[in-house]
C-alpha positions in Angstrom: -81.7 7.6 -3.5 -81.1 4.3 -1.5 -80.8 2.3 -4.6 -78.5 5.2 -6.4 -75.8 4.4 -3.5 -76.4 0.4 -3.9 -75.5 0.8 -7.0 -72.5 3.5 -6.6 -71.1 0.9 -4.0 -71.8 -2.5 -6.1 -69.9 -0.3 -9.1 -66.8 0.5 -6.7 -66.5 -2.5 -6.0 -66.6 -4.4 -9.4 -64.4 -1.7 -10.7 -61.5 -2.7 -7.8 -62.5 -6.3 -8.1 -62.0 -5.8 -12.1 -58.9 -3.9 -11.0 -57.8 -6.5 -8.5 -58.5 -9.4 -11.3 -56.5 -7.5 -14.0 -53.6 -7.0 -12.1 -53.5 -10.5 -11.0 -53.9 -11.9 -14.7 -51.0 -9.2 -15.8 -48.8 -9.5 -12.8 -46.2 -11.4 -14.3 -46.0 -8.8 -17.6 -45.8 -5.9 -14.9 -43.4 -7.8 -12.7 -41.1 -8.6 -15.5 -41.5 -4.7 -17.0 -40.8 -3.3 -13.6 -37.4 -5.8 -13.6 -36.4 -4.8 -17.0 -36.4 -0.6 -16.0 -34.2 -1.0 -13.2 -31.7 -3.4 -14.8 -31.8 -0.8 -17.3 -30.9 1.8 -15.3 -28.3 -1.0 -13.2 -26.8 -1.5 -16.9 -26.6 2.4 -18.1 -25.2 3.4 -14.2 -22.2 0.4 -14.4 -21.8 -0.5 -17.9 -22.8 -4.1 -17.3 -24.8 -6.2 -18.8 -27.7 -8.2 -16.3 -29.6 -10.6 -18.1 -32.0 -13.4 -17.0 -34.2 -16.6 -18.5 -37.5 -15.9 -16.4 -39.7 -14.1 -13.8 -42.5 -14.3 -12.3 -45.4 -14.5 -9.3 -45.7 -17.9 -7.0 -48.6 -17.0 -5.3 -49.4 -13.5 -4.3 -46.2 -12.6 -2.5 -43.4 -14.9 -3.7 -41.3 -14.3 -7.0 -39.0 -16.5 -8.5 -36.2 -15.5 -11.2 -34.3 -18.1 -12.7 -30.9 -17.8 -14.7 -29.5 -14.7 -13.8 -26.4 -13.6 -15.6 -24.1 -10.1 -15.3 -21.7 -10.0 -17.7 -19.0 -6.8 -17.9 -16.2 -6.3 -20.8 -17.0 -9.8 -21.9 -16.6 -11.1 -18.3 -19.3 -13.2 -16.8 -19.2 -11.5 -13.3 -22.5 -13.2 -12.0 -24.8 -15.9 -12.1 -27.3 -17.3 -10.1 -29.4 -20.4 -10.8 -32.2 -19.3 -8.6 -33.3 -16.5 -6.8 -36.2 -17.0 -5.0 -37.9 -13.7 -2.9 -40.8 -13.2 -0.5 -42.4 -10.0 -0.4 -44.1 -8.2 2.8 -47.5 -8.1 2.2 -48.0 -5.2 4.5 -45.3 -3.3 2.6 -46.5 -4.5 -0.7 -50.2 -3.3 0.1 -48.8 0.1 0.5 -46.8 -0.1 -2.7 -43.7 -0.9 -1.2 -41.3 -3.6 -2.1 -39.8 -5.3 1.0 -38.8 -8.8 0.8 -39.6 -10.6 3.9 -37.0 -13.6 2.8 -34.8 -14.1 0.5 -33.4 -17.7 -1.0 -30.7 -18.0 -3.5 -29.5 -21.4 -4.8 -26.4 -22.2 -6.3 -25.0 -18.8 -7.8 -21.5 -17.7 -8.5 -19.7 -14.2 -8.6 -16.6 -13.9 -10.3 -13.9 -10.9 -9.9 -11.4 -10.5 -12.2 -8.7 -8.3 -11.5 -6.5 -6.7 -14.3 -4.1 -4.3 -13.5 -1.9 -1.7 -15.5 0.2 1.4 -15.1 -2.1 3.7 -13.5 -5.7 2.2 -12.2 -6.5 -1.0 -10.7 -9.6 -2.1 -13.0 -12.4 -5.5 -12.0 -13.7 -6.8 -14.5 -11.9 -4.1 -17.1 -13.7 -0.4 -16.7 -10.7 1.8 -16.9 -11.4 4.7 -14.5 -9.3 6.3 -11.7 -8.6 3.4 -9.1 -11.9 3.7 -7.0 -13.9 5.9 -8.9 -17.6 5.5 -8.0 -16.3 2.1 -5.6 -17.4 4.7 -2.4 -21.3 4.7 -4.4 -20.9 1.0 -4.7 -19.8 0.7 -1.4 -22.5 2.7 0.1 -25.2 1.1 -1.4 -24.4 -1.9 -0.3 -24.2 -1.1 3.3 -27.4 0.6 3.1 -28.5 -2.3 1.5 -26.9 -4.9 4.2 -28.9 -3.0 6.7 -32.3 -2.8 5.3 -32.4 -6.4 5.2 -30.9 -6.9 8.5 -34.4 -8.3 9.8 -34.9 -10.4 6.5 -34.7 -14.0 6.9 -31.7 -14.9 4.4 -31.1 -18.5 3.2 -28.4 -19.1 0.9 -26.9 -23.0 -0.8 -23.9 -23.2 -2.9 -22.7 -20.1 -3.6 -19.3 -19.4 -4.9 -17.3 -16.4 -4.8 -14.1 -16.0 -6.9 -11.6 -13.7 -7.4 -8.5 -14.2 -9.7 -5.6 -12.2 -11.6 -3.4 -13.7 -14.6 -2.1 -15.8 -12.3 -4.1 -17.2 -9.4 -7.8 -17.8 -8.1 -9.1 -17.8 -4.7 -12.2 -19.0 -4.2 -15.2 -18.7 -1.0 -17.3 -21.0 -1.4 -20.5 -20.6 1.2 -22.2 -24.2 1.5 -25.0 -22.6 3.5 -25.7 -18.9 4.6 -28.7 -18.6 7.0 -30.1 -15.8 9.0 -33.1 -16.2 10.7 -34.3 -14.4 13.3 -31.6 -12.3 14.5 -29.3 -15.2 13.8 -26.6 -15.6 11.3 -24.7 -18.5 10.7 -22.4 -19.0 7.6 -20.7 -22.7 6.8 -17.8 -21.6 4.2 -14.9 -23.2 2.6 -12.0 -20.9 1.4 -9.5 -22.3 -1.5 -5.9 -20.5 -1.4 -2.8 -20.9 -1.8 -3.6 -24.5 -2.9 -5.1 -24.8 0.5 -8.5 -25.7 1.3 -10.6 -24.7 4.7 -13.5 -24.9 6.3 -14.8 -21.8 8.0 -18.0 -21.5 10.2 -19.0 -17.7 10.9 -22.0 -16.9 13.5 -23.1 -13.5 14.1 -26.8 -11.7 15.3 -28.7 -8.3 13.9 -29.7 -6.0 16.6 -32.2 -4.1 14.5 -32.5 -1.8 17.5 -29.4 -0.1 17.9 -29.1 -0.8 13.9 -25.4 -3.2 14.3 -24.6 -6.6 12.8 -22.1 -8.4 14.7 -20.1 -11.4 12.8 -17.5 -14.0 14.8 -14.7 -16.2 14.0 -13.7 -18.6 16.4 -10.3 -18.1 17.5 -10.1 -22.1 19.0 -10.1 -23.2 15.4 -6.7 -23.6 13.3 -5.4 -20.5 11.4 -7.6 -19.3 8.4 -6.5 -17.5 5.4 -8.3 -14.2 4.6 -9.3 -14.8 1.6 -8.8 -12.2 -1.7 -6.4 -9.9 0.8 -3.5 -11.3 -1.3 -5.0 -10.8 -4.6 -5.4 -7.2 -3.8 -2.9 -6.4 -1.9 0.3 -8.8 -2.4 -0.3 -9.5 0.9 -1.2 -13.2 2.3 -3.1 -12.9 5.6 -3.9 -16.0 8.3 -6.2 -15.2 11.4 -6.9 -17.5 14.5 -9.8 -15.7 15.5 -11.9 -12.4 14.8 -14.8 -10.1 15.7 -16.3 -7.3 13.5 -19.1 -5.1 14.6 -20.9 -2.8 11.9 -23.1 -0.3 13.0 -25.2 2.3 11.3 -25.3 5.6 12.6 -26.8 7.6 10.2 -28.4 7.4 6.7 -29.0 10.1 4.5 -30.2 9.5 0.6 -26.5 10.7 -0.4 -24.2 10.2 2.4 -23.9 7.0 5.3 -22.3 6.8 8.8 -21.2 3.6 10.1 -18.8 2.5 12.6 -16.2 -0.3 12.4 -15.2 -2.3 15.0 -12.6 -4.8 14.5 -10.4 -7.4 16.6 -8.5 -9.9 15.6 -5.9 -12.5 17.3 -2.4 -14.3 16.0 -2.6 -12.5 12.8 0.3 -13.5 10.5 1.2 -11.4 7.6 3.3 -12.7 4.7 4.5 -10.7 1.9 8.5 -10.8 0.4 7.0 -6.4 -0.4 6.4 -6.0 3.9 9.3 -8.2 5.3 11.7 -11.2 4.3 9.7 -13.2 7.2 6.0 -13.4 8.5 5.0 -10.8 10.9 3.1 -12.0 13.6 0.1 -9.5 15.4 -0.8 -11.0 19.0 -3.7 -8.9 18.9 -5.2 -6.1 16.3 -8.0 -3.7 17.0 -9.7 -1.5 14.9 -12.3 1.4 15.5 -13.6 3.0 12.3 -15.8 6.3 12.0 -16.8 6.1 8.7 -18.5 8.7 6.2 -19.8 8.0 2.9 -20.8 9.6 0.0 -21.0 8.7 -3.7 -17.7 10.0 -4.5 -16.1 10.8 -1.0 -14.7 8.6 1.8 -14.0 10.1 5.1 -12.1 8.5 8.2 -12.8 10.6 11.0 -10.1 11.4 13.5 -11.5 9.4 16.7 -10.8 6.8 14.7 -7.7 4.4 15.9 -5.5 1.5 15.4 -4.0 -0.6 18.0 -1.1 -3.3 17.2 -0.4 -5.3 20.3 -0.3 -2.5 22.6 0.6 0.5 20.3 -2.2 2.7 19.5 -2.6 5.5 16.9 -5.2 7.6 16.0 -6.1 8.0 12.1 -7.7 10.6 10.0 -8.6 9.6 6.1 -10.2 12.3 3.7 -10.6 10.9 0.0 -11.8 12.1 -2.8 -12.7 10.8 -6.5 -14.6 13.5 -7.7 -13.1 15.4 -11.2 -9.5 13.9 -9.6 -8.4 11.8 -7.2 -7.3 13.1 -3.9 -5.9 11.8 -0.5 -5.5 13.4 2.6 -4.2 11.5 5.3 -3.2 11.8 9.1 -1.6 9.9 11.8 -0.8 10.5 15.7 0.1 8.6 18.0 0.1 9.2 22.2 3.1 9.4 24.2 4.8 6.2 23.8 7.7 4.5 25.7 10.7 3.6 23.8 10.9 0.4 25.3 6.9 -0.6 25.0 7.6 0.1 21.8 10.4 -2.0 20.8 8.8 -5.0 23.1 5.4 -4.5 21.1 6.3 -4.2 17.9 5.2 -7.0 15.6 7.6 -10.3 15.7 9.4 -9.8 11.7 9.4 -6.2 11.5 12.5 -6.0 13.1 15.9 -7.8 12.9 18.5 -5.8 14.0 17.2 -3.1 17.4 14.5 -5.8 18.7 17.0 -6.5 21.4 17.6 -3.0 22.4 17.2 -1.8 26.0 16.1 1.8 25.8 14.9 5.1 27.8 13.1 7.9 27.3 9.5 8.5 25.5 8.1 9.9 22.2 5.2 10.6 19.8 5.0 11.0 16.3 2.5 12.8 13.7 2.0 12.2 9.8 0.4 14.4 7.3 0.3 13.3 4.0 -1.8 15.3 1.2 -1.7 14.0 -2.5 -3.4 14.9 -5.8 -3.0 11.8 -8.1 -3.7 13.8 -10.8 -0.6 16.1 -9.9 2.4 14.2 -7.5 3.8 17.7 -7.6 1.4 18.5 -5.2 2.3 16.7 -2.8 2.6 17.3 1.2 4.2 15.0 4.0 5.4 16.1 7.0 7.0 13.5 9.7 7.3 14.7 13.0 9.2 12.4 16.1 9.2 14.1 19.5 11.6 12.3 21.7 12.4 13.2 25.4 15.2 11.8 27.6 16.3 9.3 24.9 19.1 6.9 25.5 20.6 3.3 24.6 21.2 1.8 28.1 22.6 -1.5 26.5 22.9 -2.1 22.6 22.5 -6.0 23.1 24.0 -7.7 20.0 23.7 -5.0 17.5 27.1 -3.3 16.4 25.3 0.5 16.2 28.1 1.7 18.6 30.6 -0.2 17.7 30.8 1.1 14.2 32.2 4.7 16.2 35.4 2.6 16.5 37.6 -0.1 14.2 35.3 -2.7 12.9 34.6 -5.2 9.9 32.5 -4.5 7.2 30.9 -7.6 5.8 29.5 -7.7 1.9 27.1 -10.6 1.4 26.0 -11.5 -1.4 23.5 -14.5 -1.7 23.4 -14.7 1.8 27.1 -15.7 2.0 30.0 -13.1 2.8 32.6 -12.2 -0.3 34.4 -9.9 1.0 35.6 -8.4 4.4 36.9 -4.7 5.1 38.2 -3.4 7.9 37.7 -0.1 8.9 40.9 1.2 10.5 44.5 1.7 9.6 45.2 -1.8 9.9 43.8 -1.8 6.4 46.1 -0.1 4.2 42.9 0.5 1.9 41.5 2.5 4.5 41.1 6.3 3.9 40.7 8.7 6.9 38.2 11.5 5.8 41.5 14.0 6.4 43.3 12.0 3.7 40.3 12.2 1.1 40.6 15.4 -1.6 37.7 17.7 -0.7 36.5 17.8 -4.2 35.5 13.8 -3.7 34.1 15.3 -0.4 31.9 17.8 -1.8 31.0 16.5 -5.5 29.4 13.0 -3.5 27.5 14.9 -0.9 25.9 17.6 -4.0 25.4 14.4 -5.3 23.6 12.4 -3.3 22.6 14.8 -0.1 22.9 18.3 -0.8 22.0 19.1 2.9 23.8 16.8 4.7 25.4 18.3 7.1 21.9 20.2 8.1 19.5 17.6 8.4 19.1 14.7 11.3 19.1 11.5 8.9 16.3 12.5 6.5 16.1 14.9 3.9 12.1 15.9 4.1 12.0 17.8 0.4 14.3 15.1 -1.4 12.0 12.5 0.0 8.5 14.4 -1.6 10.8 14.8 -4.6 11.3 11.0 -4.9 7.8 10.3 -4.3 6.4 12.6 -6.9 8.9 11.5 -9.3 8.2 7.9 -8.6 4.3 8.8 -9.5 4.9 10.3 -12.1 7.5 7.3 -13.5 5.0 4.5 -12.3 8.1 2.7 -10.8 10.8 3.1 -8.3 12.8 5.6 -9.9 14.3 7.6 -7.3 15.1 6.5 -3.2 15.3 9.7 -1.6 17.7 8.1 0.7 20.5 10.3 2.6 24.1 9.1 3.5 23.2 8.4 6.7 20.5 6.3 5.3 22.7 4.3 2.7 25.0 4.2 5.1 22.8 2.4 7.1 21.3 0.2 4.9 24.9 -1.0 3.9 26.2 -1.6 7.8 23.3 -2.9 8.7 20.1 -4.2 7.1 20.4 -5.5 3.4 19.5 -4.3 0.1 15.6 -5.9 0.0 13.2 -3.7 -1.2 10.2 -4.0 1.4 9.0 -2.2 4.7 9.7 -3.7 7.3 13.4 -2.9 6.0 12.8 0.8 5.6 11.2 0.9 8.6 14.0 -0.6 10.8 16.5 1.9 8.4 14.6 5.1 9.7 14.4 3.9 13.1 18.7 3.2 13.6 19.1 6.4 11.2 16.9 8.5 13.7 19.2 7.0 16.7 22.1 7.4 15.1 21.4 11.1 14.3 19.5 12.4 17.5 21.3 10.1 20.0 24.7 11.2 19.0 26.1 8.3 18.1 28.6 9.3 15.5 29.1 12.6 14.1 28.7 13.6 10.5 32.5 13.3 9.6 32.5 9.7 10.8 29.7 9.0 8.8 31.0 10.1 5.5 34.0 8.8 6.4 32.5 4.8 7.0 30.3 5.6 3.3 33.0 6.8 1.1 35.2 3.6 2.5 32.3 1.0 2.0 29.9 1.8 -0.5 30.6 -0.2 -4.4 32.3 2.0 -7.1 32.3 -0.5 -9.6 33.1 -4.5 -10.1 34.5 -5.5 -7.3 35.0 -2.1 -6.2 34.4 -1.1 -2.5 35.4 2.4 -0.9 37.4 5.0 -2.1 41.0 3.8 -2.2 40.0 1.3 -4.2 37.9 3.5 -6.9 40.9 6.0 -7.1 42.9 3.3 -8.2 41.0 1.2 -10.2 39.5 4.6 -12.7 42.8 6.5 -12.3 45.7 4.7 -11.1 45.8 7.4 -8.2 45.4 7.9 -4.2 41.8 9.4 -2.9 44.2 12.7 -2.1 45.0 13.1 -5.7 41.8 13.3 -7.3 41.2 16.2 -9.2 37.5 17.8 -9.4 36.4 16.7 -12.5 37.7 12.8 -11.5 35.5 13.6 -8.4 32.4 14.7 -10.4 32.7 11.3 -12.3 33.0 9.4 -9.5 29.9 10.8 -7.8 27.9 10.2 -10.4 28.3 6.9 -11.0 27.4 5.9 -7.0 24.2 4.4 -8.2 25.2 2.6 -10.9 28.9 1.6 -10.4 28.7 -1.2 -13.2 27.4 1.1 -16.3 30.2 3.5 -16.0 31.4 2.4 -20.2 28.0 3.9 -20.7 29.0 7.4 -19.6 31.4 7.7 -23.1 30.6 7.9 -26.6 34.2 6.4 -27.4 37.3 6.9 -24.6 37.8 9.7 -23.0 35.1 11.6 -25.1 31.9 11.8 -22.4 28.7 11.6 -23.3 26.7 14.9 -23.7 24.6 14.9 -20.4 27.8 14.2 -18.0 29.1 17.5 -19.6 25.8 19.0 -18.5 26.2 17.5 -15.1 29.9 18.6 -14.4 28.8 21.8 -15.5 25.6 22.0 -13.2 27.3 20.1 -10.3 30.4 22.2 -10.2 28.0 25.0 -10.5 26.3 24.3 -7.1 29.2 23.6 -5.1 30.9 27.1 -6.5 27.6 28.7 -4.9 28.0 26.7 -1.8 31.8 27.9 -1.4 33.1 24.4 -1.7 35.5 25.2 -4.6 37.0 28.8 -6.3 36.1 30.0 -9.9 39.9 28.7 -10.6 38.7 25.1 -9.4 36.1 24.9 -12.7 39.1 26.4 -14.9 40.7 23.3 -14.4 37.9 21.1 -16.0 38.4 22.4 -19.3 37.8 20.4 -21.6 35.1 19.1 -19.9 34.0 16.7 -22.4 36.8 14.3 -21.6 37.9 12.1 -18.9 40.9 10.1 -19.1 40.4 6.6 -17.2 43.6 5.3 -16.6 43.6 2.2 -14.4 41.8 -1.0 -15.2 38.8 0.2 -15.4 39.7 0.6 -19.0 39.4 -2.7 -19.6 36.0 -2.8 -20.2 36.2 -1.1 -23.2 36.8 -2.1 -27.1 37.3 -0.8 -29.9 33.4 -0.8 -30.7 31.7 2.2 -29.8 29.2 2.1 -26.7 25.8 2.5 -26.7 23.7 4.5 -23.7 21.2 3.6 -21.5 18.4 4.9 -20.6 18.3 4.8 -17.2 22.1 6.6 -16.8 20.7 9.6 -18.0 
């Protein structure tokens, strides 16, 4: 019996020892097959292509993979000379894999960013803009995390990113974390710039939070890849970030954020003619992930200088693309705000003196497969508002006599006066009603019922500029051109539209000028053609008349061609024969302002024939004998 267990045992163990032996000789083969299923699975999952020159065993913990190359839509995305990886042999005893270190020598990673009418594509898969980033983005955090406690050591590795136009490159000399310790040497190349970045940080694997720093002592340093994604070039003196994990599911991740930055500069000719400068930024993210859903909970805030808001993000790339977005802020004085508000945004009310308090809420709720969809509302609450003193701006001066400047190329071409000094001048009393009524169904149907902003000709715009791809339609008001004319100039970018809202908002809630006195300073101002500013002018130069004596069909025309005053030839298939669609617009347009009461069934009589407009001043003398041809974009 003894001897019948001797040998049991002595079997056992040649059988694991044969085992042990076999696995040894074939651990290379099995290492390399074991590599070869998951970048198969890697390849089907991201339509890339991960190849590499060799693998195999140092030892009995230590593997080494040479030559590593991704390669996407003909792109080389990836390579790395060397990876080198230590295994925990505790965690590799119980069939887990769990590097204990990790070394990588010279390896590069190259983004390439192409970009076309509807997504935003790296490295060329054409899906919705995002699709399947938030599973990416996930797993890489998870990722980042289960290797907090992993000694890391990293030599010449160079990331890149580039469009068909310019590369920015980080390059990290040496990236080293070692017990609880991180320090990164970097040098970023921008903007023809190059600089040297150090970066320390520690892992706290017991409250599960990385912590990075950027010393603010140092000169500024350039963000880098923030401009090739955004349009946006971003400098920073100094910066903390905090990442902590909250929360890990196998589908879904909570982290927190936490973000501060000093001197932040922003340049971007799309966010404001000059740099906006930040004293201070601070963000605090809640953060939910799942494969194909990104959610911003609404603790989370934003605080510029000394103006907070809270945020709420909801979106979706499931079958479509969806965004749902929120944004309140507390009770905020007017002043604070005008004090705290970034140095560049504003130009024209930064020197306001102002009472009174308010808050504001944003919803915003898109489909991107449907703009129609679309919900915004806005919402200011202001109490006890009032200008005490208007510094230099000319908001209340405008309620009196005053000089309208055009610039053009940042020098002035030509000076009107609005009063009766100017024999140009046109009292809104003196203007014929159908002028009155045929601009404001043109361009701001409810006028005289909104503050400043028309809320559903705004979504309208928006979808329509979706759908378009391009800016297609403002949404603006009159108040708003009006504005924008007086006072700011005609660049496209925020900062502008911002500072627009802000002196339309005052203009309408604070009672500066009533609505008459608004349309009156528009219809006197704004261009009618070449050379052609206000009404008086217009009447004369398209019909040899006074702004009294326009009849409604010369008002319909001269409506429509607000926002493009220098294609007007295009509106005729040969003098004074229109073409079709401005028959189709004088009939709608007259139309709406016979159900508004703003003319009689005898007023439309008059139009007939409405196919022809006779242009009698020297507006004329644009045309020849030749016919004209349309444009698109009249229509």
């Amino acid at each position: 019996m003894a001897k019948s267990k001797k040998l049991i045992f002595y079997s056992l163990i040649i059988v694991i020892l044969t085992i042990i032996v076999s696995l040894w000789v074939a651990r290379n083969s099995l290492l390399n097959a074991i590599i070869k299923k998951k970048l198969h699975s890697i390849e089907s999952q991201y339509n890339a292509d991960i190849k590499y020159q060799s693998a195999c065993f140092n030892g009995i913990k230590t593997i080494t993979i040479n030559n590593i190359t991704v390669i996407k839509t003909s792109d080389t995305l990836a390579k790395i000379e060397l990876l080198n990886t230590t295994l925990s042999l505790t965690k590799l005893l119980t069939f887990k894999i769990y590097p204990s270190s990790i070394n990588v020598n010279n390896g590069k990673v190259n983004l390439v960013i192409r970009k076309n009418k509807k997504t935003l594509n790296i490295s060329g898969n054409k899906t919705h803009a995002g699709k399947g980033n938030f599973n990416i983005l996930n797993r890489i955090l998870k990722g980042i995390f289960r290797l907090a406690s992993t000694q890391v050591n990293v030599e010449n590795l160079i990331l890149s990113m580039s469009d068909s136009l310019h590369t920015e490159k980080l390059i990290v000399k040496s990236w080293q974390n070692r017990e609880k310790n991180i320090a990164i040497d970097a040098v970023i190349i921008a903007n023809g710039t190059t600089q040297s970045i150090a970066i320390t940080g520690n892992i706290n694997n017991t409250n599960r939070s990385i912590e990075l720093f950027l010393d603010e002592n140092l000169a500024p340093v350039t963000v880098p890849f923030i401009q090739l994604l955004t349009g946006i070039q971003a400098n920073v003196n100094g910066a903390k970030i905090l990442v902590q994990e909250k929360n890990v599911s196998r589908n879904s991740s909570q982290f927190s954020v936490k973000c501060n930055s000093k001197k932040l500069s922003l340049n971007s000719c799309k966010l404001a003619p000059n740099s906006v400068n930040i004293d201070s930024l601070q963000i605090l993210l809640s953060i939910n992930l799942q494969p194909n859903h990104l959610v911003i909970d609404s603790s989370s805030t934003v605080k510029v200088n000394d103006l907070s808001a809270n945020i709420y993000a909801d979106i979706s790339n499931n079958s479509t693309t969806s965004i749902n977005l929120k944004v309140k802020t507390p009770q905020i004085k007017w002043q604070h705000f005008i004090n705290d508000i970034p140095e560049g945004i504003f130009n024209t009310i930064d020197k306001l003196k102002i009472k009174g308090s308010f808050d504001y809420n944003l919803q915003f709720k898109l489909d991107l497969d449907n703009p129609d969809s679309l919900y915004l509302t806005s919402k200011l609450v202001s109490k006890n508002f009032k200008i005490e003193d208007f510094g230099d701006t000319r908001i209340a001066a405008i309620n009196d006599t005053f000089t309208y400047k055009i610039v053009e190329n940042d020098s002035i071409t030509k000076p009107i006066f609005l009063g009766e000094k100017n024999s140009k001048f046109t009292p809104l009393s003196k203007i014929s009603p159908f002028l009155t009524w045929a601009v404001i169904t043109s361009e701001d149907g409810s006028f005289f019922y909104h503050k400043g902003f028309d809320p559903e000709g705004i979504k309208h715009a928006i979808a329509c500029n979706l759908k378009e791809n391009r800016f297609a339609r403002g949404g603006s008001t009159i108040t708003q051109q009006m504005v924008k004319n007086i006072f700011l100039n005609q660049n496209k970018n925020v900062s502008r539209k911002l500072e627009e809202m802000l002196i339309v908002w005052m203009i309408e809630n604070g009672n500066i000028l009533s609505k008459e006195r608004i349309l009156e300073i528009y219809l006197n101002i704004i261009e009618w053609g070449p050379n052609v500013n206000g009404i008086a002018e217009a009447a004369q130069f398209y019909f040899s008349k006074k702004p009294s004596e326009l009849t409604l069909k010369e008002s319909l025309f001269l409506a429509y061609i607000i926002p493009r005053p220098a294609k007007y030839k295009y509106l005729f298939d040969k003098p004074p024969c229109l073409k079709p669609f401005m028959q189709e617009y004088f009939k709608h347009n007259s139309e709406v302002m016979l159900s508004r009461g703003n003319i009689t069934p005898e007023d439309i009589e008059t139009m007939v024939p409405d196919s022809i407009i006779v242009l009698k001043g020297k507006a004329t003398n644009v045309f020849t004998d030749s016919t004209t041809v349309i444009s698109n974009d009249l229509k």
